[in-house]
VOGU-3710 file (C-alpha; in Angstrom, 3 decimals, decimal comma):
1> xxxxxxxxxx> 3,997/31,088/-14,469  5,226/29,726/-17,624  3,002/26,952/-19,462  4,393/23,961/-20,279  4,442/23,121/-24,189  4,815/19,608/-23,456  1,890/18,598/-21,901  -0,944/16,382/-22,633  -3,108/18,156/-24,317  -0,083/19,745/-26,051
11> xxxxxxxxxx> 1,059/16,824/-27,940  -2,297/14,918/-28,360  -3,415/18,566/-30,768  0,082/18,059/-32,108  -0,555/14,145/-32,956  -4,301/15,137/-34,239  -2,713/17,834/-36,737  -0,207/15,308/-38,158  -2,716/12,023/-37,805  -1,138/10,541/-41,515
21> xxxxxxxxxx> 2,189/10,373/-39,224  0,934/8,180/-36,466  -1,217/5,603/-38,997  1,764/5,647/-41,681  3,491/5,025/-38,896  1,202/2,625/-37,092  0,424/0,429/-40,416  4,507/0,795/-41,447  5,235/-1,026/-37,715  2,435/-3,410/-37,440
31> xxxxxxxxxx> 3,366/-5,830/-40,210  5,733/-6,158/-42,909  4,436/-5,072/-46,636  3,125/-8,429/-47,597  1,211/-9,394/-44,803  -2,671/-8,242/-44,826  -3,379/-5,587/-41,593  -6,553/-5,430/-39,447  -6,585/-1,487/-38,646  -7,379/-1,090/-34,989
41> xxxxxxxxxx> -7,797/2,212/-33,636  -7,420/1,032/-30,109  -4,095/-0,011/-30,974  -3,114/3,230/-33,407  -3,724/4,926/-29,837  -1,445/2,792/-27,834  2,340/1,929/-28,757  2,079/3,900/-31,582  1,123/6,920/-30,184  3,284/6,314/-27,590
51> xxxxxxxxxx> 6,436/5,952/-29,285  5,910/9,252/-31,487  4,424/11,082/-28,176  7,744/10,111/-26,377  10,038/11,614/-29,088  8,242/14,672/-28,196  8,114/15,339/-25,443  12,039/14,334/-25,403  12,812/16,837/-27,665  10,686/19,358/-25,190
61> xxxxxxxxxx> 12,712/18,506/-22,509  15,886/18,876/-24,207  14,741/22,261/-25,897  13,269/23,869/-22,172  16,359/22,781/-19,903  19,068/23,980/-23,216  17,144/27,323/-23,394  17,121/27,960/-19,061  20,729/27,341/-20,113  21,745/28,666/-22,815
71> xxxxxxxxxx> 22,907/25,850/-25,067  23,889/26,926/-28,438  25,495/23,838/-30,521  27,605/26,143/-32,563  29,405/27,094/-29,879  29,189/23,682/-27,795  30,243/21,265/-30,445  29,954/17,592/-29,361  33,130/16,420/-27,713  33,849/12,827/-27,411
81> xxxxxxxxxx> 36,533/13,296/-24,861  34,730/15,639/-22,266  31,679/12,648/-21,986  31,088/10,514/-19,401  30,154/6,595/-19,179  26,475/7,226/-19,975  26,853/9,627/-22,897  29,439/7,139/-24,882  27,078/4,750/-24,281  24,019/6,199/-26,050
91> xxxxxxxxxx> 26,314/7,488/-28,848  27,349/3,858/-29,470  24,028/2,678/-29,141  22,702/5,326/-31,767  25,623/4,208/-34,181  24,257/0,673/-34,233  20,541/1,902/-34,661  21,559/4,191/-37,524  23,060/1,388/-39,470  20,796/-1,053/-38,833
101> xxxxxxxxxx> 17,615/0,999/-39,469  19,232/2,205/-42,576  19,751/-1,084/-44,025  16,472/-2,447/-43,071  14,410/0,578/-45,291  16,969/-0,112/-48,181  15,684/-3,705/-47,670  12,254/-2,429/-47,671  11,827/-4,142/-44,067  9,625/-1,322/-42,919
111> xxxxxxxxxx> 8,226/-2,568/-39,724  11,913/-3,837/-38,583  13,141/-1,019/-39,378  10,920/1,162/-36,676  10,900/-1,398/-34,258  14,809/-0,467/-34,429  13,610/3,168/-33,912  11,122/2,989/-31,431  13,576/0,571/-29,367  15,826/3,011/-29,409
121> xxxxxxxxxx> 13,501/6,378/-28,089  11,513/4,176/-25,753  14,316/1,808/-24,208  17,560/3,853/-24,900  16,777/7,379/-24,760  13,504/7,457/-22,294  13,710/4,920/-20,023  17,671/4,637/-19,883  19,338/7,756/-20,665  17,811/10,675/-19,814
131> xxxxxxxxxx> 16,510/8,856/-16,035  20,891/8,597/-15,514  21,377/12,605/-16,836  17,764/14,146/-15,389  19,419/14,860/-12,099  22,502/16,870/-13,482  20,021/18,972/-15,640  18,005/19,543/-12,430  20,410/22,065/-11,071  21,643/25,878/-11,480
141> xxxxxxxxxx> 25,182/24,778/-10,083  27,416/27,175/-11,800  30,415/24,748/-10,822  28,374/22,001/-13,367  27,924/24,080/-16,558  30,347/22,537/-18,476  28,777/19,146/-17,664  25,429/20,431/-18,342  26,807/21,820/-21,983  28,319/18,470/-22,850
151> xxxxxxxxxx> 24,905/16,555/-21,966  22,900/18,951/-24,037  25,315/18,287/-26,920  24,927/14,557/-26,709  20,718/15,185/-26,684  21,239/17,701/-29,416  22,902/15,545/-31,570  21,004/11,843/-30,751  17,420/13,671/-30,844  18,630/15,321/-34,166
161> xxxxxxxxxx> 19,801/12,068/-35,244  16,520/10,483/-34,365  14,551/13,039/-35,717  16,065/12,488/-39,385  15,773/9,030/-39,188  12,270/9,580/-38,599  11,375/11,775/-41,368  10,686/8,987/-44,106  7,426/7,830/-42,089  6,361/10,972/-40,263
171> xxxxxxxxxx> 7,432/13,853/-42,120  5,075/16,373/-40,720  5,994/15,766/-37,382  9,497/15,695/-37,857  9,711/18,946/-40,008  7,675/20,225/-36,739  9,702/19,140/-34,627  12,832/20,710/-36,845  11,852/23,814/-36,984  10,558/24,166/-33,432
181> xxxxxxxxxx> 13,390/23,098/-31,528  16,656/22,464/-33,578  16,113/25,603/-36,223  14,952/27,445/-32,886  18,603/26,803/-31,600  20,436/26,776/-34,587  19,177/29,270/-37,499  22,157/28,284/-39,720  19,930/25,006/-40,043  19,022/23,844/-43,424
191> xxxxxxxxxx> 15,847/26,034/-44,028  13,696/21,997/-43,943  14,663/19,040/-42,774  14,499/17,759/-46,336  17,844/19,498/-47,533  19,709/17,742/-44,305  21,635/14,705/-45,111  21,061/11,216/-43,851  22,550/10,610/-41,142  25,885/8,415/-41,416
201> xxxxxxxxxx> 27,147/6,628/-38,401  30,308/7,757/-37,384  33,086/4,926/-36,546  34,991/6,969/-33,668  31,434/7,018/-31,477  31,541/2,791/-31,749  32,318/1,716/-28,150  31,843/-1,900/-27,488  33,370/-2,031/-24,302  31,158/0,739/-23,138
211> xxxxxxxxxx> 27,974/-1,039/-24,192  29,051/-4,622/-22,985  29,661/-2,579/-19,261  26,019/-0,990/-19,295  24,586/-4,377/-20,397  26,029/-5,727/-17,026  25,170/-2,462/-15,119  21,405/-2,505/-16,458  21,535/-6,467/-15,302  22,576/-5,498/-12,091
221> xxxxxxxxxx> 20,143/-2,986/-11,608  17,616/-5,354/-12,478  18,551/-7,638/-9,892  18,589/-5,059/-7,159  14,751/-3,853/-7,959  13,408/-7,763/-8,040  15,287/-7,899/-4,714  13,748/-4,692/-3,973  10,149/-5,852/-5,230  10,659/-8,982/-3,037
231> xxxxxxxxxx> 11,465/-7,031/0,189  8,680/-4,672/-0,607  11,300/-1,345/-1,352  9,684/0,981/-3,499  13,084/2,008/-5,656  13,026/5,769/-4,475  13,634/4,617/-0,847  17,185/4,888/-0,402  18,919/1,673/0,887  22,211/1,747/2,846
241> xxxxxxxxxx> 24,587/-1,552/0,946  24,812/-4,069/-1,556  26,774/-6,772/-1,934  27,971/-7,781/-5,398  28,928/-11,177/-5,367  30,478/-11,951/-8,849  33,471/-12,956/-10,997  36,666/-11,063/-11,546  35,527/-9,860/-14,653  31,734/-9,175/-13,724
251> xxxxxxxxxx> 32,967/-6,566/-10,651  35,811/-4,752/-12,921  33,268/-4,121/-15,667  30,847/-2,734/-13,130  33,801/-0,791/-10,945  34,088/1,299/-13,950  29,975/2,222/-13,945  29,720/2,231/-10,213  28,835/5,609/-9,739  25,909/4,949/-12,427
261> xxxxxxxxxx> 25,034/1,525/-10,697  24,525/2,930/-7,112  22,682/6,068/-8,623  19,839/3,626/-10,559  20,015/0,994/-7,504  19,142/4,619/-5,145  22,038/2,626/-2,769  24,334/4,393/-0,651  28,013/1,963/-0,734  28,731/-1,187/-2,707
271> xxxxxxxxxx> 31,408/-3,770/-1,661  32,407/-6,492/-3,869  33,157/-10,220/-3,533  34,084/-13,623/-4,846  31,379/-15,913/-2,877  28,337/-15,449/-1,124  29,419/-14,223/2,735  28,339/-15,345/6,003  25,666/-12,429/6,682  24,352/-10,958/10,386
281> xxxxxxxxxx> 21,261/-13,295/10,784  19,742/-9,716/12,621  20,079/-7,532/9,717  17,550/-7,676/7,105  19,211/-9,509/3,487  17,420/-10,047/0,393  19,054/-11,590/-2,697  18,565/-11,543/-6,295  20,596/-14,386/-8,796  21,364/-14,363/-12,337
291> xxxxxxxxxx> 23,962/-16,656/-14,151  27,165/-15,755/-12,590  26,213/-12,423/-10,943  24,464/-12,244/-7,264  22,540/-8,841/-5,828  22,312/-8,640/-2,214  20,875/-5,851/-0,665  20,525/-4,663/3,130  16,884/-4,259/3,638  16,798/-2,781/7,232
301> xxxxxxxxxx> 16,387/1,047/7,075  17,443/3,145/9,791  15,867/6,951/10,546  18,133/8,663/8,209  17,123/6,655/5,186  13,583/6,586/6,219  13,762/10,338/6,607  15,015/10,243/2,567  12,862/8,212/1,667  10,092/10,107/2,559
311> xxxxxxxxxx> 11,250/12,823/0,868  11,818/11,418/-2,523  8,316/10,036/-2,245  6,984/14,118/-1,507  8,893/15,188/-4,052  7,641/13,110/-6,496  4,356/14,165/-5,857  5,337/17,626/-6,141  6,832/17,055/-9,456  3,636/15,691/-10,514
321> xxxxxxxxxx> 1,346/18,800/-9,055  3,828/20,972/-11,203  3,368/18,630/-14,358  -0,567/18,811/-13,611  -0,581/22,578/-13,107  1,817/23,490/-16,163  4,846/24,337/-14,687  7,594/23,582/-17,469  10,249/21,936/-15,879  12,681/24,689/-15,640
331> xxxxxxxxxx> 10,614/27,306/-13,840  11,813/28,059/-10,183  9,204/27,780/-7,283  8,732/30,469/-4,869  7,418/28,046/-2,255  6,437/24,558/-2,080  3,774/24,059/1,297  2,952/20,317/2,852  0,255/19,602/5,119  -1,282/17,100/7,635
341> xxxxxxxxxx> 2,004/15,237/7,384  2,133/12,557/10,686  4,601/14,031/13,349  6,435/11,571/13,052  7,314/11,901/9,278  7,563/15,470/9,974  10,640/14,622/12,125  12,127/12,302/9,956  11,691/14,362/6,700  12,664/18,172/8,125
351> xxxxxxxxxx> 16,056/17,525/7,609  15,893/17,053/4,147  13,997/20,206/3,081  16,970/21,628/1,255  17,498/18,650/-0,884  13,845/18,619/-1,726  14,003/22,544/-2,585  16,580/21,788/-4,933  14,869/18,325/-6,361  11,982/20,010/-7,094
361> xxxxxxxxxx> 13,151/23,462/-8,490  11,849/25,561/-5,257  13,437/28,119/-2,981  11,455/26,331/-0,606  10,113/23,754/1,041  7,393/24,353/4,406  5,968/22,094/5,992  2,633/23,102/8,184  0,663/20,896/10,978  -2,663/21,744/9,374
371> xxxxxxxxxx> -3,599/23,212/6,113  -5,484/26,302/8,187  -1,776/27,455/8,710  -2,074/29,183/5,322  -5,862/29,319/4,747  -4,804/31,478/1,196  -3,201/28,069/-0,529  -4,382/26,622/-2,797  -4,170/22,824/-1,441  -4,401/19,883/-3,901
381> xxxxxxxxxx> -5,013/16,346/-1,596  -2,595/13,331/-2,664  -1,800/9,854/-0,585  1,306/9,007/1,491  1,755/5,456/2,330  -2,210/5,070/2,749  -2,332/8,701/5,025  -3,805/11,819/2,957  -1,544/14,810/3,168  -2,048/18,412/1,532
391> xxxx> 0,218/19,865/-1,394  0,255/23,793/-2,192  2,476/25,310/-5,069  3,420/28,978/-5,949
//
């Protein structure tokens, strides 16, 4: 079994080694230079440590998936016209951050200048970006290589990016960071990161349209998990319509994302329209309103998405078992074992053991009426909608 470099306990020795980094940049973020600053170490351990601890483990995932791979920039140069939706996006997104940030440090505007930064890893990159790519990096698909090689080229290049814009306020980590993963791939590399230049943004990755699109896709989405929250839907339950209810120019900005929009909404079909319709008073609607954009969704939940939905929910667990246990994300399972499951999930879920295998990175999935079935296991307990049921991993 291979052991994960990103872990926990991985980047908090990493963070501990290069503590100037996280209090430059901790008192750099907190206020601007002429303001006096109450040092908290409470707080130095929370956004701060956060934001640099994110960049990270980014750049770990990036560097474990390219490796499985075998991503080599120099002979996968970034290629504006094989990218999709999301990966013009970012690219446009890191074009405005890059001049921005840059003119804020010539300003001297320190702690605007990283909030552009850590807006950027935490909100862009983490919570955006890689949640819309993570499932086309979670398979060995030969048929999707070529995809796979162009996403790797847009991480390679933003985390690069990032990486150098970082360097002025945590230089240790960065030159870590450097040397571990982009020198690792690329040993034509500058022999530091000090002898790179500064990154310039380039004017053929600007894409307005692109960005005004996502900013009503990520709206959307928005709208579909309050309406989601309000029916009591976790978000990995898988829901069967929505109704967009919008204006002409709302629905043919988000036609051109919809394959993004039902993928973050977890939603099988969209249908568009012009005014609220007349809706079957026995199926189960919930709405969500802002301005001129309405989310409806179809609460009601038949066996098949019930059956998916429990999955996603195992297979989340699993994913954390692997994280707990060390598994790096790219290592294979020989067998993933549940337990103690209720029958009835058991009948609803057994259909869906392939797509779990392959969620989860395991030529397997078993399931097993009690945990005695395989008394050599190692089980680990966890919770399933308030029921306990048994996990093993090999």
């Amino acid at each position: 079994m291979s052991k994960s470099l990103g872990n926990v306990v991985e980047t908090n020795k990493l963070l501990e080694k290069n503590s100037a980094d996280l209090c430059r940049f901790y008192m750099m973020r907190k206020c601007s230079p002429i303001d006096f600053m109450n040092f908290d170490m409470q707080e130095l351990n929370r956004r701060s440590y956060q934001v640099l601890s994110t960049l990270y483990h980014l750049s770990r995932f990036f560097l474990e998936n390219s490796l499985f791979d075998g991503f080599e920039p120099s002979k996968e140069p970034l290629t504006l016209n094989k990218l999709e939706p999301p990966d013009r996006w970012l690219l446009s997104k890191l074009q405005s951050a890059i001049t921005v940030y840059t003119d804020k440090l010539e300003k001297c505007e320190f702690n605007m200048a990283l909030a552009i930064l850590e807006d950027f890893v935490i909100e862009t990159l983490s919570r955006l970006y890689v949640p819309m790519i993570r499932k086309e990096l979670g398979t060995d698909d030969p048929g999707t290589q070529k995809r796979r090689m162009a996403v790797y080229a847009v991480l390679h290049y933003a985390l690069k990016t990032v990486t150098l814009l970082f360097n002025p306020v945590t230089p240790y980590l960065s030159e870590t960071l450097y040397q571990k993963v982009y020198r690792r791939l690329d040993p034509n590399l500058p022999t530091s990161i000090n002898f790179n230049a500064w990154p310039e943004p380039a004017a053929t990755m600007y894409n307005k349209i692109v960005e005004k699109e996502f900013d009503l896709l990520f709206i959307a989405a928005s709208l579909v998990y309050a309406a989601r929250q309000e029916a009591k839907l976790k978000r990995r339950w898988p829901l069967s319509t929505v109704i967009v209810v919008a204006t002409e120019k709302i629905v043919c900005a988000l036609k051109n994302v919809e394959t993004m929009f039902l993928e973050l909404s977890n939603i099988k079909t969209v249908e568009y329209m012009p005014k609220t319709p007349s809706l079957p008073e026995e199926e189960k609607w919930v709405s969500a309103i802002e301005g001129d954009l309405t989310i409806i969704i179809n609460a009601k939940r038949d066996d098949k998405l019930l059956g998916e939905g429990i999955m996603r929910d195992l297979a989340r667990r699993v994913q954390a078992l692997r994280k707990e246990l060390g598994y790096v994300p790219t290592d294979v399972l020989d067998g993933v074992h549940i337990a103690e499951l209720d029958g009835e999930s058991c009948g609803l879920v057994s259909c869906y053991l392939e797509e779990m295998a392959e969620l989860v990175r395991a030529r397997k999935v078993n399931l097993h009426g009690k945990r005695e079935e395989l008394p050599e296991a190692d089980w680990h307990e966890t919770e399933l909608d308030g029921k306990t049921v048994f996990l093993s991993i090999h």
